[in-house]
N, CA, C and O atoms as a Tinker XYZ file with bonds, in Angstrom:
   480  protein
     1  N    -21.348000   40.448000  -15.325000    73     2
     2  CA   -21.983000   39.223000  -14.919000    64     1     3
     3  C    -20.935000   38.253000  -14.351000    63     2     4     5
     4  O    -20.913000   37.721000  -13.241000    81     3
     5  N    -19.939000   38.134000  -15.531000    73     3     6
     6  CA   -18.748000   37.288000  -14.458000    64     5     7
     7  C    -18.230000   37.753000  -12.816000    63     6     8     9
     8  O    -18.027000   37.013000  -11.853000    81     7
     9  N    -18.100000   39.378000  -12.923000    73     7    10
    10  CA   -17.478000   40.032000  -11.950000    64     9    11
    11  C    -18.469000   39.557000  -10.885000    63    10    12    13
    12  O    -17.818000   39.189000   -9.907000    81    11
    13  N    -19.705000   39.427000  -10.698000    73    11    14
    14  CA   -20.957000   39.566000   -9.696000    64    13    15
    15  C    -20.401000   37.920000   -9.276000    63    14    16    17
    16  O    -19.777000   37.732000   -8.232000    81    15
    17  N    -20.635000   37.103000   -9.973000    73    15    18
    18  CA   -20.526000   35.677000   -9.888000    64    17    19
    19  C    -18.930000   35.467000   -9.165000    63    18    20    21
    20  O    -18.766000   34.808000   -8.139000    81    19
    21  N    -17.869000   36.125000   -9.876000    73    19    22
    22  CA   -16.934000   36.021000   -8.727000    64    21    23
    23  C    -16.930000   36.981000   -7.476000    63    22    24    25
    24  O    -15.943000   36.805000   -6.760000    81    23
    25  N    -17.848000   38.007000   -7.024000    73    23    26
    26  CA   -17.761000   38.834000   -5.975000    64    25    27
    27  C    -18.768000   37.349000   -5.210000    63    26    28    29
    28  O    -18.307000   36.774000   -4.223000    81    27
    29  N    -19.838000   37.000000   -5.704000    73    27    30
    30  CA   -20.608000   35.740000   -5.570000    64    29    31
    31  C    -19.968000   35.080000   -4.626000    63    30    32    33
    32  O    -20.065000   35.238000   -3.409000    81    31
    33  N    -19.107000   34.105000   -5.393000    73    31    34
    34  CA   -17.985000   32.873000   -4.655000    64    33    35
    35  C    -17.345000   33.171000   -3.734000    63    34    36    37
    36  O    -17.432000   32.530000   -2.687000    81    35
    37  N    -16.534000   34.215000   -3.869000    73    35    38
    38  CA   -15.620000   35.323000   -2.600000    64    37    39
    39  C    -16.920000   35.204000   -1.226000    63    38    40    41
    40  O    -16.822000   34.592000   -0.162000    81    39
    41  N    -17.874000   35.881000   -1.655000    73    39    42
    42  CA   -18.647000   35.831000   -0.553000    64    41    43
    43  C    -19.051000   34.447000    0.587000    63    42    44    45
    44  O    -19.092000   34.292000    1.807000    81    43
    45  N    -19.321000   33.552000   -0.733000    73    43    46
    46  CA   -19.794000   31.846000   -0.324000    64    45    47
    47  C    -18.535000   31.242000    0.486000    63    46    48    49
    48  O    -18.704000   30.456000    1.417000    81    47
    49  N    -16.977000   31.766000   -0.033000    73    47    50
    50  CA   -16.281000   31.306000    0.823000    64    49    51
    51  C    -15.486000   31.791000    1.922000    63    50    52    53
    52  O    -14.490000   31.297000    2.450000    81    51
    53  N    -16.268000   33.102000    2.222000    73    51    54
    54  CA   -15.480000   33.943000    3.308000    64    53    55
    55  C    -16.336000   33.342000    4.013000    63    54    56    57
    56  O    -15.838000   33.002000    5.086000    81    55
    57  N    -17.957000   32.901000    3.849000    73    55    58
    58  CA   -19.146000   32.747000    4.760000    64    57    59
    59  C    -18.538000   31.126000    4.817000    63    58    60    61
    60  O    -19.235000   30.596000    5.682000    81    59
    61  N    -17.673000   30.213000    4.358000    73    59    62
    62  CA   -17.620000   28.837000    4.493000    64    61    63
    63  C    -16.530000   28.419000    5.825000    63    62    64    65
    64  O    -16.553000   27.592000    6.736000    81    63
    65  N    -15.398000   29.714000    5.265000    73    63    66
    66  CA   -13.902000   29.834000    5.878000    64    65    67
    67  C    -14.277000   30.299000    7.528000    63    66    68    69
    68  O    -13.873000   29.628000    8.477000    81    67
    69  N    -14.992000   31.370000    7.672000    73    67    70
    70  CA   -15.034000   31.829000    8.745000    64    69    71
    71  C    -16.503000   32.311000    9.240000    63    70    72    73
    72  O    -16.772000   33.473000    9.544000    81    71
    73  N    -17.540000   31.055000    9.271000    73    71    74
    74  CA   -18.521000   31.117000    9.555000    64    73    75
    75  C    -19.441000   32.379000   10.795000    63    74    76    77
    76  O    -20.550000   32.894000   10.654000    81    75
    77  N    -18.519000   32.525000   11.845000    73    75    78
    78  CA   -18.409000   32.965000   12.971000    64    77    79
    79  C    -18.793000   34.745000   12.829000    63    78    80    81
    80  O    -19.711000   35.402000   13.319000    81    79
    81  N    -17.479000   35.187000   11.809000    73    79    82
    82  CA   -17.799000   36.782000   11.605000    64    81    83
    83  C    -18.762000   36.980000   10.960000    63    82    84    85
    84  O    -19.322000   36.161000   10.231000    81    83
    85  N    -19.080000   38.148000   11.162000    73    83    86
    86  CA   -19.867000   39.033000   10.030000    64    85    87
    87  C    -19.408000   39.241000    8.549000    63    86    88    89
    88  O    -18.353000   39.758000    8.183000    81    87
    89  N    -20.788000   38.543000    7.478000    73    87    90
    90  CA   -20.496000   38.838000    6.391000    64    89    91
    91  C    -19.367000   40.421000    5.756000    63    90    92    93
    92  O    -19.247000   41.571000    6.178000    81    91
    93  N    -18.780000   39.699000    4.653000    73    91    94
    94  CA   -18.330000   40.906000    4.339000    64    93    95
    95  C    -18.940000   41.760000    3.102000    63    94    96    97
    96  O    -19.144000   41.348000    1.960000    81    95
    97  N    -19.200000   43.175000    3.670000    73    95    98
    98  CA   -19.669000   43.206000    1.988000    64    97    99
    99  C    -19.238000   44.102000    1.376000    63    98   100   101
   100  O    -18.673000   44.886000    2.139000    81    99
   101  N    -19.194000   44.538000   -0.060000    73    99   102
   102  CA   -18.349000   44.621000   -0.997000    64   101   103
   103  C    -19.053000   45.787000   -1.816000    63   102   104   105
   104  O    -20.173000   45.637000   -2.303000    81   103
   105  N    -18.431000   46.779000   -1.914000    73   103   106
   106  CA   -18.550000   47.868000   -2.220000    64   105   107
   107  C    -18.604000   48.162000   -3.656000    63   106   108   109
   108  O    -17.754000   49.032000   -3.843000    81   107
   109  N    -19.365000   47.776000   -5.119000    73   107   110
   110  CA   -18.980000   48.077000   -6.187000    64   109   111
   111  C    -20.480000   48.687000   -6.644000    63   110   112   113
   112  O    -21.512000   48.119000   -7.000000    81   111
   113  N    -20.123000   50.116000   -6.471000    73   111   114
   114  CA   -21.439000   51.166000   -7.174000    64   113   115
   115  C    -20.998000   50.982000   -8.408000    63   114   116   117
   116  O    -22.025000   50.417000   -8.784000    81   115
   117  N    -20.160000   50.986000   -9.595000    73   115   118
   118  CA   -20.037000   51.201000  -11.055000    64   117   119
   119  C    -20.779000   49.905000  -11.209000    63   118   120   121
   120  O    -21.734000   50.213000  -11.922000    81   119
   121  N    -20.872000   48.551000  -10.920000    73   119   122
   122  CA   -21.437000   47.439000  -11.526000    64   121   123
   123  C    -22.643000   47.544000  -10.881000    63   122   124   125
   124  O    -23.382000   46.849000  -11.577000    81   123
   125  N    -23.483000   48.114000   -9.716000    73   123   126
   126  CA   -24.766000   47.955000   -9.728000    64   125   127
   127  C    -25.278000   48.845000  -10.365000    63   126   128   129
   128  O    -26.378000   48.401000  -10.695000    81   127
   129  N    -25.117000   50.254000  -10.908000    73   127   130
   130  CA   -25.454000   51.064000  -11.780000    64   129   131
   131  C    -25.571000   50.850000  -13.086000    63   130   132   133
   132  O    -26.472000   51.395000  -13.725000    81   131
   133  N    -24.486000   49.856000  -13.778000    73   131   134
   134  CA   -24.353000   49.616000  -14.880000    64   133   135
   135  C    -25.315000   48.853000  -15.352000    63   134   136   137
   136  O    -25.809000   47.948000  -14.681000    81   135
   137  N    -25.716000   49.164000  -16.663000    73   135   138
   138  CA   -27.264000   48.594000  -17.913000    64   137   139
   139  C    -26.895000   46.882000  -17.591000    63   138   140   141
   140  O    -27.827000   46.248000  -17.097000    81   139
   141  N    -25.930000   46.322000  -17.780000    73   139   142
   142  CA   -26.194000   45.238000  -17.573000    64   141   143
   143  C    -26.130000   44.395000  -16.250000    63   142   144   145
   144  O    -26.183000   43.167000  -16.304000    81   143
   145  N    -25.960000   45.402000  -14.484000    73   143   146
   146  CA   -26.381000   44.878000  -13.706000    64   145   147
   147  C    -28.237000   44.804000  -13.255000    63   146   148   149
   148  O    -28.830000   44.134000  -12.409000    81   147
   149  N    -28.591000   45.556000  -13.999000    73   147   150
   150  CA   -30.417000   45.733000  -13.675000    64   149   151
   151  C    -30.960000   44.617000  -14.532000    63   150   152   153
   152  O    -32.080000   44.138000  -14.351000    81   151
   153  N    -29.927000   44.126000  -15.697000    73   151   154
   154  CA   -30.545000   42.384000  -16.257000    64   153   155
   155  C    -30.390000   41.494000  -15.154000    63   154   156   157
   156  O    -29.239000   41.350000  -14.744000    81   155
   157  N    -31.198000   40.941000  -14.653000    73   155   158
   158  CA   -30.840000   40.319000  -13.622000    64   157   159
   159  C    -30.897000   38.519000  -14.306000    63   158   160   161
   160  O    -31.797000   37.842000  -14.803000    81   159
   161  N    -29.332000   38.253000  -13.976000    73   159   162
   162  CA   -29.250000   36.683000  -14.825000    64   161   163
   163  C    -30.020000   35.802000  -13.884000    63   162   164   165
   164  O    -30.221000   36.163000  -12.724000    81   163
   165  N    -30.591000   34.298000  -14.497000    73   163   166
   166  CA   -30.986000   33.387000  -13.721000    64   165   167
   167  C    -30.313000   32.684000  -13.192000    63   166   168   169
   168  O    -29.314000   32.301000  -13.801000    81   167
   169  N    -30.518000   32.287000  -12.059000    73   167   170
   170  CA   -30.347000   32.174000  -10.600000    64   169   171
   171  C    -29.327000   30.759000  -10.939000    63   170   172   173
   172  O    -28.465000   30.567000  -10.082000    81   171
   173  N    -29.359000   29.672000  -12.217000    73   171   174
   174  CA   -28.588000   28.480000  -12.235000    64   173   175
   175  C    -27.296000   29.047000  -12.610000    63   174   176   177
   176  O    -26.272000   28.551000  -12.142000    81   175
   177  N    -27.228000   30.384000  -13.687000    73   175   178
   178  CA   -26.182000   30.796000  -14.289000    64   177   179
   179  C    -25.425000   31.220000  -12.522000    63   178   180   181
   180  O    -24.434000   30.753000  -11.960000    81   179
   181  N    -26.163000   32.003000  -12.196000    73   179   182
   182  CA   -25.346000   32.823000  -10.956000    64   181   183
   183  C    -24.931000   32.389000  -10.420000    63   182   184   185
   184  O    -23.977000   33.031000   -9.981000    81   183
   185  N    -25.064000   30.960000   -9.833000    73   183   186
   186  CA   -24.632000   30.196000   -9.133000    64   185   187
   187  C    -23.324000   29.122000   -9.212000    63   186   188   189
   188  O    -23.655000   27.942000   -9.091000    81   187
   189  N    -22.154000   29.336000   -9.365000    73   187   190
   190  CA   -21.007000   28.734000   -9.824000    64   189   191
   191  C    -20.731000   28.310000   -8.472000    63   190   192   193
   192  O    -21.091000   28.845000   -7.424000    81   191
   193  N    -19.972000   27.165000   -8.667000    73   191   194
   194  CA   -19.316000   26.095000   -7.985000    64   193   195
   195  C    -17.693000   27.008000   -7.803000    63   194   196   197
   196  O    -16.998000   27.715000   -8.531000    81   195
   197  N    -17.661000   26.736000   -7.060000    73   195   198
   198  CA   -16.195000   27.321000   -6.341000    64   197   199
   199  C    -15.067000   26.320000   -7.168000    63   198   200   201
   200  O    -14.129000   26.705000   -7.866000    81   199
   201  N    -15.542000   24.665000   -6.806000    73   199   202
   202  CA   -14.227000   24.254000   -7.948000    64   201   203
   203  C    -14.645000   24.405000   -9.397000    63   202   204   205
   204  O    -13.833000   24.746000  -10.258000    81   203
   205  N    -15.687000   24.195000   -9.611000    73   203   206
   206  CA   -15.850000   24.535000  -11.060000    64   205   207
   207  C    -15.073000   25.836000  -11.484000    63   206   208   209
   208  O    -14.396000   25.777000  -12.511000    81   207
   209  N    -15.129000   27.124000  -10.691000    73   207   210
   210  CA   -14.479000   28.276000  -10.840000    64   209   211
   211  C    -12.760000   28.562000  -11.053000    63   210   212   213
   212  O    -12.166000   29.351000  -11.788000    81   211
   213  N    -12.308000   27.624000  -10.140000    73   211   214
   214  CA   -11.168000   27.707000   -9.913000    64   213   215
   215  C    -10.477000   26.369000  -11.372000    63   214   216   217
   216  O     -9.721000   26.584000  -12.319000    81   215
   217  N    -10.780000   25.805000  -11.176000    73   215   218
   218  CA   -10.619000   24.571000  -12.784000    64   217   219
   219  C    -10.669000   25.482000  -13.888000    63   218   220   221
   220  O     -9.780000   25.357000  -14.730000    81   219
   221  N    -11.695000   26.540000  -14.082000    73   219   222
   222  CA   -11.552000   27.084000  -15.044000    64   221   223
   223  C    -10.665000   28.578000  -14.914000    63   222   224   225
   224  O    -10.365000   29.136000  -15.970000    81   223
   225  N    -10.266000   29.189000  -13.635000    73   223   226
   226  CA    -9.504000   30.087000  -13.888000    64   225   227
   227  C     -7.985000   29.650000  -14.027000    63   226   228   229
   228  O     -7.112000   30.305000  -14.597000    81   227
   229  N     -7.855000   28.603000  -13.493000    73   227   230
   230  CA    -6.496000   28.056000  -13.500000    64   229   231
   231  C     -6.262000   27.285000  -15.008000    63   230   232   233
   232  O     -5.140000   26.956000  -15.395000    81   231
   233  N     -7.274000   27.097000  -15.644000    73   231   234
   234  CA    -7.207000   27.056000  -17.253000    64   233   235
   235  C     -6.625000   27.422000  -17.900000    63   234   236   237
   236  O     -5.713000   26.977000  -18.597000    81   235
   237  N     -7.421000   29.014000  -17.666000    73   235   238
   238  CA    -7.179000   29.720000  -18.690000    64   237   239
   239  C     -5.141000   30.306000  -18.376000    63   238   240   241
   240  O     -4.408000   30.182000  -19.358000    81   239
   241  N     -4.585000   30.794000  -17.218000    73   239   242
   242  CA    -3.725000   31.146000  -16.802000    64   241   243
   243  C     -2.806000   30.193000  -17.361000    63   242   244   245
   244  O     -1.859000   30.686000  -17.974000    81   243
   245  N     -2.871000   28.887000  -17.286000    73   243   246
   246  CA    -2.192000   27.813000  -17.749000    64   245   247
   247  C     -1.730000   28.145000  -19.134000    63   246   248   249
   248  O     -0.530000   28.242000  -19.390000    81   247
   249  N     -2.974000   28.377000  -20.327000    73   247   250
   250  CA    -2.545000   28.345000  -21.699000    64   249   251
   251  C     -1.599000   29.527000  -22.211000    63   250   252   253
   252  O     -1.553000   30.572000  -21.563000    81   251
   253  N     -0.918000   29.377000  -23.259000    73   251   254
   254  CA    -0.293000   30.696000  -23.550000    64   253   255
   255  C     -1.251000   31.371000  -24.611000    63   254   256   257
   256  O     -1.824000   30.810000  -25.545000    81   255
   257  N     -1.283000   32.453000  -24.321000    73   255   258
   258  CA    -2.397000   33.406000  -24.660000    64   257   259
   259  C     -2.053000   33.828000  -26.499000    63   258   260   261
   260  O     -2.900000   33.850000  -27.392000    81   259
   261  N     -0.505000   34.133000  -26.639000    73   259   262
   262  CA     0.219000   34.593000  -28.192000    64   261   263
   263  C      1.211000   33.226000  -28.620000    63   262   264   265
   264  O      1.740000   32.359000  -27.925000    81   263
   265  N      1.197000   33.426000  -29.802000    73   263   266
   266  CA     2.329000   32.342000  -30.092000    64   265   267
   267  C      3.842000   33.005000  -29.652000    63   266   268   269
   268  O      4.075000   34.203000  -29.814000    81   267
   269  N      4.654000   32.228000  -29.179000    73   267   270
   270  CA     6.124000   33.353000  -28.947000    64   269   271
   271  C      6.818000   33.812000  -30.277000    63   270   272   273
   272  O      6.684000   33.103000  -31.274000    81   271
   273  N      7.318000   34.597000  -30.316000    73   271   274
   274  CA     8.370000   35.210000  -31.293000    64   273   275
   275  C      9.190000   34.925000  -31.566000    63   274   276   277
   276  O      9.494000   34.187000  -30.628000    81   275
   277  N     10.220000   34.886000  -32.433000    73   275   278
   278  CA    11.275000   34.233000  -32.929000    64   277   279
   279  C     12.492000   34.645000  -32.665000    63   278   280   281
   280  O     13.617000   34.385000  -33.092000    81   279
   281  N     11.760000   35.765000  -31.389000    73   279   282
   282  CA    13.019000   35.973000  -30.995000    64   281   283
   283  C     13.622000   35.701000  -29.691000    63   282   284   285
   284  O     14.797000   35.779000  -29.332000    81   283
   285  N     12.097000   35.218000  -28.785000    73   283   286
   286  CA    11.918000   34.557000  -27.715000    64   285   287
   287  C     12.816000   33.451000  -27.625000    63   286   288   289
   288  O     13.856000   33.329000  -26.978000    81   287
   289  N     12.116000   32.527000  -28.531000    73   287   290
   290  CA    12.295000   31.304000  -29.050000    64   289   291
   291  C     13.904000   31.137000  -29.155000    63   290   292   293
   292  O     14.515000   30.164000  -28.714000    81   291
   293  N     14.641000   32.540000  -29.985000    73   291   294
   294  CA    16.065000   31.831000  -30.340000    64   293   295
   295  C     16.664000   32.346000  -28.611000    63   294   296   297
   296  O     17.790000   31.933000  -28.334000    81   295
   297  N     16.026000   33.098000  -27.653000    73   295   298
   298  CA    16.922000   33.742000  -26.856000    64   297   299
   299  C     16.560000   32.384000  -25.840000    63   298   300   301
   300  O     17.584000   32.204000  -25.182000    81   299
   301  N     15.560000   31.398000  -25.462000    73   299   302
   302  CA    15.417000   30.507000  -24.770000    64   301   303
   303  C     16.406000   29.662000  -25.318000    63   302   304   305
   304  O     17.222000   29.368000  -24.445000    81   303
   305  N     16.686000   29.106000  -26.515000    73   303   306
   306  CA    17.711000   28.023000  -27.460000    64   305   307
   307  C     18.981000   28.429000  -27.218000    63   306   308   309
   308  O     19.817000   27.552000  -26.998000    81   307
   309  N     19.388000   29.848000  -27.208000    73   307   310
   310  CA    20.639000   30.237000  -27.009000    64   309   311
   311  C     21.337000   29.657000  -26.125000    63   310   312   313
   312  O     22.530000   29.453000  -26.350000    81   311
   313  N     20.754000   29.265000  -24.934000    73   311   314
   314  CA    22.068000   28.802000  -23.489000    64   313   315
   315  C     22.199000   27.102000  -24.163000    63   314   316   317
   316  O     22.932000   26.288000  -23.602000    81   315
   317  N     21.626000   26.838000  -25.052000    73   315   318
   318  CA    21.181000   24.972000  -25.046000    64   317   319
   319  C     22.304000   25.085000  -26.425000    63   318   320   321
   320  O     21.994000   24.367000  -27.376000    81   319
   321  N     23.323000   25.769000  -26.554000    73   319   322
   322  CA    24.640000   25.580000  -27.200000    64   321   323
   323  C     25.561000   24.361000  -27.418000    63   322   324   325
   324  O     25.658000   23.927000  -26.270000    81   323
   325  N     26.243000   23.605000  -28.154000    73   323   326
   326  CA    26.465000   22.244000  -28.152000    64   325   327
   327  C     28.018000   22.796000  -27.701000    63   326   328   329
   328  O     28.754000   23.714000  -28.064000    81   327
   329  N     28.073000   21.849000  -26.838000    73   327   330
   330  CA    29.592000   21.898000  -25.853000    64   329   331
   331  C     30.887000   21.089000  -26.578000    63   330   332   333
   332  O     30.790000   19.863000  -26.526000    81   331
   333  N     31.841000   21.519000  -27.112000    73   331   334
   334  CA    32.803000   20.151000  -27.451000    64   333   335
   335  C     33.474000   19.129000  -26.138000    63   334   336   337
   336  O     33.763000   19.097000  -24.942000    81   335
   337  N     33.460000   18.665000  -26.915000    73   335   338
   338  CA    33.668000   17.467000  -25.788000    64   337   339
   339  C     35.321000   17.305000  -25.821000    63   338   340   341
   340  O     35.999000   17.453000  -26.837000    81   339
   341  N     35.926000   16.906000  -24.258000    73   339   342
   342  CA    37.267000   16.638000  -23.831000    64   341   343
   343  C     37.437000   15.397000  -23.819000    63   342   344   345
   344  O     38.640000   15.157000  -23.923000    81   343
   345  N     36.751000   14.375000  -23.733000    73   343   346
   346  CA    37.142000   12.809000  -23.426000    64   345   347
   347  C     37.097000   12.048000  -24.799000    63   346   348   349
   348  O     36.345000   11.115000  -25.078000    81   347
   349  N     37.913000   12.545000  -25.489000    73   347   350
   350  CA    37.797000   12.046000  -26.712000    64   349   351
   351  C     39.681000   11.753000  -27.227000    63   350   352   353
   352  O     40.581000   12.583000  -27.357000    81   351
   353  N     39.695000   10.403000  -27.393000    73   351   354
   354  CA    41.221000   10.051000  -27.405000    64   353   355
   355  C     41.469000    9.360000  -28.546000    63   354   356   357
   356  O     40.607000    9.513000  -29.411000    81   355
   357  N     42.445000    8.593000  -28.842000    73   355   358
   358  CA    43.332000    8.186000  -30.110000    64   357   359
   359  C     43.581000    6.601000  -29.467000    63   358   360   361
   360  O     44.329000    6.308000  -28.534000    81   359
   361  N     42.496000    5.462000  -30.469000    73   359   362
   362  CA    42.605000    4.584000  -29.996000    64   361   363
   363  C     44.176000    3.975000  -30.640000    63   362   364   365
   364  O     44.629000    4.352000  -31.721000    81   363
   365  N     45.030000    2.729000  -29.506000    73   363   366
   366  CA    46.327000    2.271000  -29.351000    64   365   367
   367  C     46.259000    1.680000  -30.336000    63   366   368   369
   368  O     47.107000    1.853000  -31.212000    81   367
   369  N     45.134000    0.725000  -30.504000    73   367   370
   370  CA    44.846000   -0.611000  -31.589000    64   369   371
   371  C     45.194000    0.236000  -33.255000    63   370   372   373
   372  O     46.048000    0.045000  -34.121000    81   371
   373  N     44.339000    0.961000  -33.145000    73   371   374
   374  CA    43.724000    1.083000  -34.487000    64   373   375
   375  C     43.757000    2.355000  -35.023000    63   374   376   377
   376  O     43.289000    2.679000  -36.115000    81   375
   377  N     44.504000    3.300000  -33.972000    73   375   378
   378  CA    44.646000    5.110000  -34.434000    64   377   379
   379  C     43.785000    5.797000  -34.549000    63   378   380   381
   380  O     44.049000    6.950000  -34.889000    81   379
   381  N     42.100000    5.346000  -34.283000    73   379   382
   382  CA    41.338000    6.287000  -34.919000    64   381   383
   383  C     41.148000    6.942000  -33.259000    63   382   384   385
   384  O     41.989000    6.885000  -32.361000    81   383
   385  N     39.441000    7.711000  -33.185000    73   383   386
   386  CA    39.259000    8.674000  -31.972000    64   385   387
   387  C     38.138000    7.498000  -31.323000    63   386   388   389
   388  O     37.293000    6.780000  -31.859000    81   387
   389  N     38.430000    7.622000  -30.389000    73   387   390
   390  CA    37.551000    7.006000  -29.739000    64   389   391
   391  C     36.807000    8.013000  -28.370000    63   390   392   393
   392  O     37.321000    9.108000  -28.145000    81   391
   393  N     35.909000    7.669000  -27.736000    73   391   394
   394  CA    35.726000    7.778000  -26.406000    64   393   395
   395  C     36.250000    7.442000  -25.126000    63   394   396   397
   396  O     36.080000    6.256000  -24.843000    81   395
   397  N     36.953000    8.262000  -24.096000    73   395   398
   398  CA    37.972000    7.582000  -23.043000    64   397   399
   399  C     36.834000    6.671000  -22.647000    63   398   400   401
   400  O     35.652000    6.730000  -22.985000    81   399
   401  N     37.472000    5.789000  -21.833000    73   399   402
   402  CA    36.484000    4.676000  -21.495000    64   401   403
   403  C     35.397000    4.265000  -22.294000    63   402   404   405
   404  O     34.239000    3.993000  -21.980000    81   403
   405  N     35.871000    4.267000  -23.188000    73   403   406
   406  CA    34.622000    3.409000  -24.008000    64   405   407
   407  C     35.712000    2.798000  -25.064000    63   406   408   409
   408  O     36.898000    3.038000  -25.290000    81   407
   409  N     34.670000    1.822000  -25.644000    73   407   410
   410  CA    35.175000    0.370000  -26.676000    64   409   411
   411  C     35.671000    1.473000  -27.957000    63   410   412   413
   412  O     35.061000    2.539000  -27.865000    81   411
   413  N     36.302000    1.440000  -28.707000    73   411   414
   414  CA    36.394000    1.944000  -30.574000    64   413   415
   415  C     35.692000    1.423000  -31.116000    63   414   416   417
   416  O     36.025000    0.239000  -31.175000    81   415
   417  N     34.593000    1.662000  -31.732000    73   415   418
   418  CA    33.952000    1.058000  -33.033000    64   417   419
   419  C     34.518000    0.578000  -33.704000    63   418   420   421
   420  O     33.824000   -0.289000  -34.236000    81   419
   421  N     35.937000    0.590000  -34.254000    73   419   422
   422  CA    36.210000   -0.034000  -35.252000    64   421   423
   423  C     36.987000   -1.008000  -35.047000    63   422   424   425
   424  O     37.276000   -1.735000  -35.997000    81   423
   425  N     37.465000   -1.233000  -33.870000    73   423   426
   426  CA    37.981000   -2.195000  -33.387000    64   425   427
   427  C     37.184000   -3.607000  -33.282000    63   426   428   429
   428  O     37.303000   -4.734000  -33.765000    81   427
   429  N     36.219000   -2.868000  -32.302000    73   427   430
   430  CA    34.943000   -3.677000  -32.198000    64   429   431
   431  C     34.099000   -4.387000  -33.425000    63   430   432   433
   432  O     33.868000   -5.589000  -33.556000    81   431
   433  N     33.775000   -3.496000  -34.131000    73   431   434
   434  CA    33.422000   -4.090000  -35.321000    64   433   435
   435  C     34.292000   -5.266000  -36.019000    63   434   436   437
   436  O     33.892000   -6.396000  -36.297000    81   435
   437  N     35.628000   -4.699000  -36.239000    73   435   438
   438  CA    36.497000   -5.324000  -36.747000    64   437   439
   439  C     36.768000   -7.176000  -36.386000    63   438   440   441
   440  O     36.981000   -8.106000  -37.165000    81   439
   441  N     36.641000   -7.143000  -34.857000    73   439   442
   442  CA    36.969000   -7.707000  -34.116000    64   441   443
   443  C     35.528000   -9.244000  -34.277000    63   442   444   445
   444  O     35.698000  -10.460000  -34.377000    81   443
   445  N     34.456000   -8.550000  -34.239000    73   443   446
   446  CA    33.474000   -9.367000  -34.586000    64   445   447
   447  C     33.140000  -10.110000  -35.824000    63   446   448   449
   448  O     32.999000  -11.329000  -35.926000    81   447
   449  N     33.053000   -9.384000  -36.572000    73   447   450
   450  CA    33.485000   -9.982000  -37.881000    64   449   451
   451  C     34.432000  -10.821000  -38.289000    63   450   452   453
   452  O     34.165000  -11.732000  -39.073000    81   451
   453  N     35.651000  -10.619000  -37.808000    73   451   454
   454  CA    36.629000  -11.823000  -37.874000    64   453   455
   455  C     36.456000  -12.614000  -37.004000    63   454   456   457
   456  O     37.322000  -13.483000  -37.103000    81   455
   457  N     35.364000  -12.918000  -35.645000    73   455   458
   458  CA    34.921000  -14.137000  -34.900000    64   457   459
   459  C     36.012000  -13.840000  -33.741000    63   458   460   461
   460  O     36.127000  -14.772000  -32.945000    81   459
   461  N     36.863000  -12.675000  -33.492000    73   459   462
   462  CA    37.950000  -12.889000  -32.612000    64   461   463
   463  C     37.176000  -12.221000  -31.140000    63   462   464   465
   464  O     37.910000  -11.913000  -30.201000    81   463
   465  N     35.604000  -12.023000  -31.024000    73   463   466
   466  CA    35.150000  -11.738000  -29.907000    64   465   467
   467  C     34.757000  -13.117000  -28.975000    63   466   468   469
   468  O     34.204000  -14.096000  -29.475000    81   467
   469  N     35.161000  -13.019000  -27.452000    73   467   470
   470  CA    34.683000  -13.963000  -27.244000    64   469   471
   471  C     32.967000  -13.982000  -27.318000    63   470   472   473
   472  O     32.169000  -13.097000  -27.626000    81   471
   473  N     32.766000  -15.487000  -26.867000    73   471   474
   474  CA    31.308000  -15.525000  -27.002000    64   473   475
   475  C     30.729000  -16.027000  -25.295000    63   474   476   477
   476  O     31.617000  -16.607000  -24.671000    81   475
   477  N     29.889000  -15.924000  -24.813000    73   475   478
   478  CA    30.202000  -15.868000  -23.200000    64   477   479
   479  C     29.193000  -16.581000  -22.940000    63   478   480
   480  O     28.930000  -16.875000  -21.774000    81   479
């Protein structure tokens, strides 16, 4: 029933796309033979909307179908490895590590607390 309904749409939009040629038609003896092509569905079901169709096939394609594995999971995490870092120096003031170009915390801190920051 789905298969008919999308051979359906295919048809509605080869006849939309290229009005001009001759229909095309579509060769499937196993589904008109089959017990449930001689049920013949009603005519509102049969009738699908082309975007309605496509909204819902692009749905389903969208979701992930299994949960991933744990092994998926660690082989995607693997490249996202934590890098050590090079810009990391020995502040003049105060001896501890700081960040090149950046302030020392403890300087800074230090510095505020005793009121010796300016105020601007």
């Amino acid at each position: 029933m789905l298969l008919r309904g999308l051979v359906q749409c295919v048809r509605n939009l080869s006849f939309r796309l290229f009005p001009v040629f001759p229909q095309v038609q579509f060769a499937l003896p196993a589904i008109e033979r089959s017990p449930l092509a001689i049920m013949k569905p009603s005519e509102e079901s049969k009738k699908m909307d082309l975007v309605e169709w496509l909204q819902e096939s692009f749905l389903q394609f969208a979701t992930p179908k299994k949960r991933a594995s744990i092994m998926k999971r660690r082989l995607r995490r693997a490249s996202k490895n934590l890098e050590p870092k090079t810009n990391i120096v020995v502040c003049p003031k105060c001896g501890k590590f700081k960040l090149l170009h950046h302030l020392c915390n403890s300087c800074m801190l230090h510095n505020r607390y005793n009121g010796e920051t300016r105020e601007y």
